[in-house]
NUMARGU-418124 format. One line per 10 residues: number of its first residue (from 1); their letters; for each residue x, y, z of N, C-alpha, C. Coordinates in steps of 0.001 Angstrom, whole numbers, plus 500000, padded with zeros to 6 digits. Atoms other than C-alpha are relative to their C-alpha. Example, Ala and Ser with C-alpha at 12.3 -4.5 7.8 and 13.67 -1.06 7.14 Angstrom:
! NUMARGU-418124
1) AS) 500890/498810/500000/512300/495500/507800/500900/501200/500000 | 499180/498810/499940/513670/498940/507140/499230/501090/500730
This chain:
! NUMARGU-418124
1) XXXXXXXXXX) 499839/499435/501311/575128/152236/774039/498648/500458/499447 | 501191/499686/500460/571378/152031/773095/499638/501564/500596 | 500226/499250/499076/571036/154590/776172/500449/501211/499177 | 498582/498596/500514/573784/157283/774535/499349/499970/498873 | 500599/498954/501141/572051/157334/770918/498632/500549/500469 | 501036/499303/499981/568612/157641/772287/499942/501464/500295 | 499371/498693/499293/570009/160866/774544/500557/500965/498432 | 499099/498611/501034/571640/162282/770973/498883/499861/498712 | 500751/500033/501027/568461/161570/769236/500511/499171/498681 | 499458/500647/501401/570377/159049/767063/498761/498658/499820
11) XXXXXXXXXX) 501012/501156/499952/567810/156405/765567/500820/498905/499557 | 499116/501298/499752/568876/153002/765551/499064/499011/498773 | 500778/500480/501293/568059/151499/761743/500500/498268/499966 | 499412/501602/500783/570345/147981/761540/500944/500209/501164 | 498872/500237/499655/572686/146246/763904/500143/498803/499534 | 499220/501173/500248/575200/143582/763507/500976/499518/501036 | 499732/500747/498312/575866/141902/767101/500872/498323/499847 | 499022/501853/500282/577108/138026/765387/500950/500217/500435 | 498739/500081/499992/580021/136771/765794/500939/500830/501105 | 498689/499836/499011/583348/137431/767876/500742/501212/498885
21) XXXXXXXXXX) 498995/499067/500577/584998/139808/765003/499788/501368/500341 | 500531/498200/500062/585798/143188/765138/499768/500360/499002 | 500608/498962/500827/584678/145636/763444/500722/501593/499764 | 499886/498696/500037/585643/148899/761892/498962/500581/499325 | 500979/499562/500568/583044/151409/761428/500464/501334/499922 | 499926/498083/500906/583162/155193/759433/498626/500179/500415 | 501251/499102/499660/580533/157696/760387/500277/500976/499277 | 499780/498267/500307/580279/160541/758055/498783/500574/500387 | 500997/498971/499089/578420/162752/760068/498668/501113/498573 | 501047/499632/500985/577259/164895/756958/499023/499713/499307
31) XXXXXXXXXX) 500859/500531/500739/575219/162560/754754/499572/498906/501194 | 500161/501049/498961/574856/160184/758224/500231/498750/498914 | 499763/501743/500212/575898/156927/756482/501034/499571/500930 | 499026/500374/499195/577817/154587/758139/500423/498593/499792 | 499914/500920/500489/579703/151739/756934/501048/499211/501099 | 499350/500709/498985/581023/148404/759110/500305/499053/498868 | 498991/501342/500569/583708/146004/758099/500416/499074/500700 | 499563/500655/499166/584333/143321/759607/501646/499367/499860 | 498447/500563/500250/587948/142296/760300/500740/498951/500300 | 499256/501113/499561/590097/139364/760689/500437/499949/501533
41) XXXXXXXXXX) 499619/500110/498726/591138/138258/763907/501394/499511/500025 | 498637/501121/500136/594906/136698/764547/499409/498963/499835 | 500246/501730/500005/593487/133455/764707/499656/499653/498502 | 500904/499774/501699/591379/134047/761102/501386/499893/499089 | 498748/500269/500617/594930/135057/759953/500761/499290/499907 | 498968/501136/499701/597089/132383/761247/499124/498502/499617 | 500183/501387/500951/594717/129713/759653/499558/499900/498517 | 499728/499259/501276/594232/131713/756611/501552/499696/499189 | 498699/500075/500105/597850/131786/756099/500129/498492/499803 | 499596/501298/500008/598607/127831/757021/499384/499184/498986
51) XXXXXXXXXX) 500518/500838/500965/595778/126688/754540/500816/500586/498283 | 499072/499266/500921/597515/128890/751505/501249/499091/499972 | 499041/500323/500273/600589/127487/752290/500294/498287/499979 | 500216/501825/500537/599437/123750/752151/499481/500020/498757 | 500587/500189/501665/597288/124163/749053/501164/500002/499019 | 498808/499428/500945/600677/125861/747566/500587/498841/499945 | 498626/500941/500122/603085/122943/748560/498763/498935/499311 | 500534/501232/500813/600435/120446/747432/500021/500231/498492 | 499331/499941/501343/600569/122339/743875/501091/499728/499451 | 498500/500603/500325/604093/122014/743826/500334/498603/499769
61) XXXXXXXXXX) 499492/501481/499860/604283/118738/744624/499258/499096/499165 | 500685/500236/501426/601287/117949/741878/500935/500170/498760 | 499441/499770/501411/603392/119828/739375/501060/499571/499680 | 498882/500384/500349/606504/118584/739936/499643/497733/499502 | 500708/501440/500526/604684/114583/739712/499792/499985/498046 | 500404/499773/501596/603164/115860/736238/501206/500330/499272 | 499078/499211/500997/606513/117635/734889/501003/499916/500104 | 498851/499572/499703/609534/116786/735098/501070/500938/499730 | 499401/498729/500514/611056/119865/733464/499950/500905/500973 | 499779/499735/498909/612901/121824/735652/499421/501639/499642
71) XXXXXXXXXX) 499798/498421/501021/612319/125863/735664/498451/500393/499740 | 501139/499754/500244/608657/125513/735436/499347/500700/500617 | 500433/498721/499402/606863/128599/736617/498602/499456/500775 | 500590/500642/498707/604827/127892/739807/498680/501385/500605 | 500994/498694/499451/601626/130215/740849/500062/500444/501419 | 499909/499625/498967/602639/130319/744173/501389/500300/500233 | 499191/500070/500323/605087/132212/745417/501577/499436/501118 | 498595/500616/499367/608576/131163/747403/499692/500009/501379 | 500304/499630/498845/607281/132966/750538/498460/500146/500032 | 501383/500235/499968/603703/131794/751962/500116/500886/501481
81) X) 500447/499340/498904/602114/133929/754132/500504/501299/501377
């Protein structure tokens, strides 16, 4: 890769090599910027997801301890993740 910008005269200002994630990167060719995002992985997602949906039931199960009034509007919602 280094090989292929030197050949197109591209100069090489910042990389970002960490980590296992991918990446999506934009090139606008006109103003040369170029912006990288890094993205979730399944795995990132699938324990993303499982912690959400424990925090949630542990609210529930806080609020229903504190309240017994039924009907009480819940910040999380029916369907986790």
């Amino acid at each position: 890769m280094r090989r292929y910008l030197a050949l197109e005269k591209i100069r090489i200002v910042a990389e970002d090599l960490q980590s296992a994630h991918p990446r999506k990167v934009a090139f606008m060719p006109r103003s040369g910027q170029v912006m990288v995002k890094k993205l979730m992985t399944q795995q990132d997602i699938r324990s993303s997801s499982s912690v959400k949906r424990r925090s949630c039931s542990a609210r529930r199960k806080n609020a229903q301890r504190s309240s017994p009034k039924r009907g009480r509007a819940s910040n999380c919602s029916s369907r986790a993740g």
